[in-house]
C-alpha positions in Angstrom: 124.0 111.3 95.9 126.4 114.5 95.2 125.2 118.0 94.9 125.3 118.0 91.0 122.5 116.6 89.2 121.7 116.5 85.4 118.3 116.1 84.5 118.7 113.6 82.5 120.4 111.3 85.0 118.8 111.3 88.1 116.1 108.5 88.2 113.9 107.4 91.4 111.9 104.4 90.4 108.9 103.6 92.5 109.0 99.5 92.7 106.1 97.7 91.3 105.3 94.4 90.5 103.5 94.1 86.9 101.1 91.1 87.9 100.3 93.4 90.9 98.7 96.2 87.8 95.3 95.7 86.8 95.6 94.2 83.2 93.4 97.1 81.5 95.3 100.1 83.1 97.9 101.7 81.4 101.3 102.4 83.6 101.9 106.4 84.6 105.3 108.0 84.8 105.9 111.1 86.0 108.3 113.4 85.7 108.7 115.7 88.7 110.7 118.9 89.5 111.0 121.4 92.1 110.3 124.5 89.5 109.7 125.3 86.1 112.6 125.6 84.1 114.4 122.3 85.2 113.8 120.6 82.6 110.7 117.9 83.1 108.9 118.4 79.8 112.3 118.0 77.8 113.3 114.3 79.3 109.6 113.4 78.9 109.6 114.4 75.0 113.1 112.9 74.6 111.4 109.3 76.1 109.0 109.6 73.6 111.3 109.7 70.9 113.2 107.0 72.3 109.9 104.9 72.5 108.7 106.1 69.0 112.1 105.3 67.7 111.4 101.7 69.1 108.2 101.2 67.1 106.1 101.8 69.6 102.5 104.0 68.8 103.9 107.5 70.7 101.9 110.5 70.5 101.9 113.7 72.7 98.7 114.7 73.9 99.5 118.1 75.3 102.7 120.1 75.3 102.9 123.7 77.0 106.2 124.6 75.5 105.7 128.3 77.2 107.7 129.4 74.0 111.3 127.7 75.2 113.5 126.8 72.2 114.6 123.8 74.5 111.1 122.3 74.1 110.5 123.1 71.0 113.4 121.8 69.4 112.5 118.4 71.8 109.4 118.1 69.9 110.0 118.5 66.3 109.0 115.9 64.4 107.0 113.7 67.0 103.4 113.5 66.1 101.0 115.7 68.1 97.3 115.1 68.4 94.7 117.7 67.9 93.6 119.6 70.8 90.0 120.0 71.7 88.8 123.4 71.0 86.6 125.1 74.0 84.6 128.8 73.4 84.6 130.8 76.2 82.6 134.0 75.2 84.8 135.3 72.3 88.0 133.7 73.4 89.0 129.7 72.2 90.6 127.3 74.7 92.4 124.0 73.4 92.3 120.7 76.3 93.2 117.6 75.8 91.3 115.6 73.7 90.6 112.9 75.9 87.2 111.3 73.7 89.3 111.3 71.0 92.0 109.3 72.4 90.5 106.9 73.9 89.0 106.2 70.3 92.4 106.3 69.0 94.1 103.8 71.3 97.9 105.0 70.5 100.0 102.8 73.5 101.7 105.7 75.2 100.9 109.3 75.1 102.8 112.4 76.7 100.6 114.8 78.3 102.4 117.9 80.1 101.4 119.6 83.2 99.4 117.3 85.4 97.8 120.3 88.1 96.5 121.7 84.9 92.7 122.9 85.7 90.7 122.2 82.3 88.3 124.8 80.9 84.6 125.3 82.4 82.2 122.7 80.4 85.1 120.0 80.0 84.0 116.3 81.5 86.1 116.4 84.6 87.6 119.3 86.2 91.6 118.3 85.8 93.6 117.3 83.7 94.9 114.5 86.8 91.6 113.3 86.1 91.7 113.0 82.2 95.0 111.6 82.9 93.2 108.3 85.1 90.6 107.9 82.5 93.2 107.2 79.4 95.1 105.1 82.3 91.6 103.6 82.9 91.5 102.6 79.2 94.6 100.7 79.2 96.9 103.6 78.0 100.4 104.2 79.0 100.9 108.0 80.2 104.0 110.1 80.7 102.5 113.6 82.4 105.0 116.3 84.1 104.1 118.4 87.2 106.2 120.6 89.5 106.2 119.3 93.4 104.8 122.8 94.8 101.4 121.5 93.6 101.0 118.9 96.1 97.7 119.2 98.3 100.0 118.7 101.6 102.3 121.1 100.3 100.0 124.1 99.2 100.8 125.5 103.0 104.4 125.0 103.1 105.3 126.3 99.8 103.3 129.0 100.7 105.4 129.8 104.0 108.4 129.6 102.4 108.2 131.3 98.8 105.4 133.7 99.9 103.3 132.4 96.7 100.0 130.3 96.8 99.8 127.7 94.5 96.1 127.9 93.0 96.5 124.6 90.9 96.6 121.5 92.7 97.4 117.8 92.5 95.8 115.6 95.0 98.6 113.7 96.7 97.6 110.3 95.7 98.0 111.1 92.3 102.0 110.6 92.7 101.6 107.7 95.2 99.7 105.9 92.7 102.1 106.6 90.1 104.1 103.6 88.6 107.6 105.4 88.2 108.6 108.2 89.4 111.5 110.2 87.5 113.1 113.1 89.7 114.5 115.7 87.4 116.9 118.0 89.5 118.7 120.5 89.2 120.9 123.1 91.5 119.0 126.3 92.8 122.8 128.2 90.7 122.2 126.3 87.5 118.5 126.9 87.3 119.3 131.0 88.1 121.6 130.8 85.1 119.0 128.8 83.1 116.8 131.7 83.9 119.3 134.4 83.3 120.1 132.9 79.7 116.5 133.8 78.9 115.7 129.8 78.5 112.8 129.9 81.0 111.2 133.0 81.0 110.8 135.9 78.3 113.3 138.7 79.2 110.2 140.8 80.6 110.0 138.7 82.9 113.2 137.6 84.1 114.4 139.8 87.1 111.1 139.6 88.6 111.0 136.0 88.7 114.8 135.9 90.0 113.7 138.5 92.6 110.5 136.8 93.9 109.7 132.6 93.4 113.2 131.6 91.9 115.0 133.4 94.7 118.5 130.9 95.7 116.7 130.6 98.9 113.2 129.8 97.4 115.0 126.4 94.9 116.8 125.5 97.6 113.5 124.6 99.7 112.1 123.2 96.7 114.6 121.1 96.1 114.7 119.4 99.7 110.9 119.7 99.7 111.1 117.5 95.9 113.8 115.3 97.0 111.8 114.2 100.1 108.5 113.8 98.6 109.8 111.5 95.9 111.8 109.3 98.6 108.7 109.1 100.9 106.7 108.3 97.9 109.2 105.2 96.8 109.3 104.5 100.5 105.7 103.8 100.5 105.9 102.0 97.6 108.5 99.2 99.1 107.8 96.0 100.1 106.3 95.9 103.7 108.5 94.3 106.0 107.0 92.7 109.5 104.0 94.8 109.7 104.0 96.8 113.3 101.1 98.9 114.7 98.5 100.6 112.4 99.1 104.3 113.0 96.1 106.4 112.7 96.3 110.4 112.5 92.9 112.4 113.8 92.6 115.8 112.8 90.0 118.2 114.8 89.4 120.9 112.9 86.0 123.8 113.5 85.0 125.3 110.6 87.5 128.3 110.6 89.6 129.2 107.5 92.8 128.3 109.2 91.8 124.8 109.5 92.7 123.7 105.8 96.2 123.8 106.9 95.8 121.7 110.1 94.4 119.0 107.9 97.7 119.7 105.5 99.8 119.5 108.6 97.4 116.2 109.3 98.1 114.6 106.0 102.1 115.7 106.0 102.3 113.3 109.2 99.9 110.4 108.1 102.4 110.1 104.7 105.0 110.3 107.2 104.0 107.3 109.2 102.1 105.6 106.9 98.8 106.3 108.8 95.1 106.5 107.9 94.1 110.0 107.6 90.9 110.9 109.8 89.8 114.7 109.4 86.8 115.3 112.2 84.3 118.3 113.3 82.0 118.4 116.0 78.8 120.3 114.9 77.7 123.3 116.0 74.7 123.8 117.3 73.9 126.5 114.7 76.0 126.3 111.5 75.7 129.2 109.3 76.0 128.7 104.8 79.4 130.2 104.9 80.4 127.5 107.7 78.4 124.8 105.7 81.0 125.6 102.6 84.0 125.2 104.4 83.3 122.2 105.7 82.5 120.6 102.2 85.9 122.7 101.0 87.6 120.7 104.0 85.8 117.1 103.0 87.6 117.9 99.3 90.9 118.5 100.9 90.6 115.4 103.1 89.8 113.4 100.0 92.5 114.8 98.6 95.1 113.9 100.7 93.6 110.2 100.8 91.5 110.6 104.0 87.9 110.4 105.4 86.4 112.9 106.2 83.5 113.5 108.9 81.1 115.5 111.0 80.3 114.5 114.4 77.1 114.7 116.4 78.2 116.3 120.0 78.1 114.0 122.4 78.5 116.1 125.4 81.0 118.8 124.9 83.1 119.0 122.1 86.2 118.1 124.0 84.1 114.7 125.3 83.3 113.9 121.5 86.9 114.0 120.6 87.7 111.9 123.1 85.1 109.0 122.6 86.1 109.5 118.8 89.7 109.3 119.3 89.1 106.4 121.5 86.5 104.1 119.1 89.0 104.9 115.8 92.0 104.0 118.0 94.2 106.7 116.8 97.8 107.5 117.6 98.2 111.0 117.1 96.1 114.0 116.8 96.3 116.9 115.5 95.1 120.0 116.8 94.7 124.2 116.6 95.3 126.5 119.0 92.2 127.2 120.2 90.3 130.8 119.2 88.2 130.6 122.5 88.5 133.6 124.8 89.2 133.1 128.4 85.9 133.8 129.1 84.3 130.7 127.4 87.3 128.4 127.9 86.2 129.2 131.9 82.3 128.1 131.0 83.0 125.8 128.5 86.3 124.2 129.2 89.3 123.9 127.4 89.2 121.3 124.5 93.2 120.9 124.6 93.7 119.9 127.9 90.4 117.5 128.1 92.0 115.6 125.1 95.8 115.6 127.0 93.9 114.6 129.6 91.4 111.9 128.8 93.4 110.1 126.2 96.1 107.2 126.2 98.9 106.5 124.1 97.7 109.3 121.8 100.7 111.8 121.1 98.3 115.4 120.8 100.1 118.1 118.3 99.5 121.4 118.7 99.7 124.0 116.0 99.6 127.5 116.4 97.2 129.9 114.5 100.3 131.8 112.6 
């Protein structure tokens, strides 16, 4: 590949066999990019045209032109379906109309920004999800979403742009995906993009160049997006002569920081093609605040295509690892730098080196608290 891209060219198709599709589900293409701006929503309306123009029953089901002439001039003329109208106190929200839809059967239907959180009362919580249920239903589905909303990325963008994405995707959402569609762009022409006032409103311009859409920032993006959508068509070749079954093992206490071991966790099962086990030992008193991070850590586990679990101790906690790393055969685990003091790693022992210790052909990660 060179260095320039145009949106419109730059196509990574995950392979598929059709027979291998259920015959009821519809077929999901998404159209990723490493930031707004680049131009996702404009190739997925200018599809839709192209299908419509075909003969083929093309509707969108949500656009969020944010006001950009570019969209707006994409979309006149294709036929939009009515939003569903949601009170909030004295304030009315529009969602997708998913009921309404499904009643309506059209064949393939555009629906914008996939990490879209829907408004309290609606039937499921995301859009993602209102997304499987027309796919459920037999309905073809082009959706848009920006790569920074990745479960296994919520850490790393955060590292690197200094802003935490609040909207996210669970990452099995784009491996389950039928087609993938890369739209990139280079860090320079998406600052000029910017600068022209095609992104953002002039307000708000040199804030947004100074903080996410910094040349630095896109340029991270950009490797982080090109690397998630190769893994992700990776995955989705055909297997050649299959070799051992890798299995990750995350061991995480129920500490804040642990959400981003398990990210760390699912980064390398996707990596290696692993199963994704994310494991606690529990304490012997386990206080409500504790009790809810757990269950926040069993959604991020499930997120990420894992299984999540609590263990009975069995001996120390160290010991209960050990025998659990040992019965699910795993090949790597991942780890925290532990929060004991001296003091109780003297009485209690140190979990780390027990696990080095007592395990075989296991390769033990480390990660530090910052």
């Amino acid at each position: 590949m060179t260095d320039e891209r145009t949106p419109e060219r730059l196509s990574l198709s995950r392979p598929h066999e059709a027979e291998a599709l259920a015959p009821t589900r519809g077929v999901h293409k998404i159209f990723v990019g490493m930031a707004a701006g680049v131009g996702k929503t404009y190739r997925a309306l200018n599809e839709l045209r192209e299908r419509l123009e075909r003969g083929e029953d093309a509707l969108i089901g949500v656009l969020e032109t944010h006001g950009r002439a570019g969209t707006i001039a994409a979309a006149e003329g294709l036929p939009l379906f009515p939003r569903r109208a949601v009170l909030r106190g004295s304030v009315t929200l529009t969602e997708l109309d998913v009921d309404s839809l499904l009643a309506r059967r059209p064949f393939v239907v555009l629906v914008d920004e996939l990490a879209h959180t829907n408004a309290p009362g609606s039937a499921r919580d995301k859009r993602w999800q209102d997304v499987n249920a027309l796919l459920d239903a037999g309905i073809h589905v082009l959706s848009t979403m920006n790569v920074q909303h990745l479960e296994s990325l919520n850490d790393t963008v955060a590292r690197l742009t200094g802003v935490r994405v609040r909207e996210r995707v669970p990452d099995h959402v784009l491996s389950d995906a039928d087609e993938l569609v890369l739209i990139d762009l280079t860090p320079d022409d998406l600052r000029a993009r910017l600068k022209a006032g095609k992104v953002y409103g002039p307000e708000k311009v040199e804030q947004a160049l100074g903080n996410f859409f910094t040349g630095a920032n896109l340029t991270a993006l950009r490797e982080i997006a090109l690397r998630q959508v190769a893994n992700v068509v990776e995955l989705g070749a055909p297997e050649g002569q299959p070799g051992v079954q890798e299995i990750v093992v995350v061991a995480v206490a129920a500490e804040e920081t642990a959400a981003r071991l398990i990210r760390r966790g699912g980064q390398l099962a996707a990596r290696l093609h692993a199963d994704l086990h994310v494991v606690s030992v529990r304490p012997t008193r386990l206080s409500r605040p504790q009790s809810q991070l757990l269950d926040t850590f069993r959604a991020i586990t499930h997120a990420l295509g894992g299984q999540f679990e609590v263990l009975a101790p069995a001996g120390s906690v160290a010991q209960t690892l050990v025998r659990y790393v040992e019965s699910v055969h795993a090949t790597q685990v991942v780890m925290g730098e532990t929060s004991r003091s001296r003091l109780a790693e003297f009485l209690y022992g140190d979990i780390i080196k027990t696990v080095l210790h007592d395990t075989k052909n296991v390769d033990v990660y480390v990660i530090t608290r910052e």
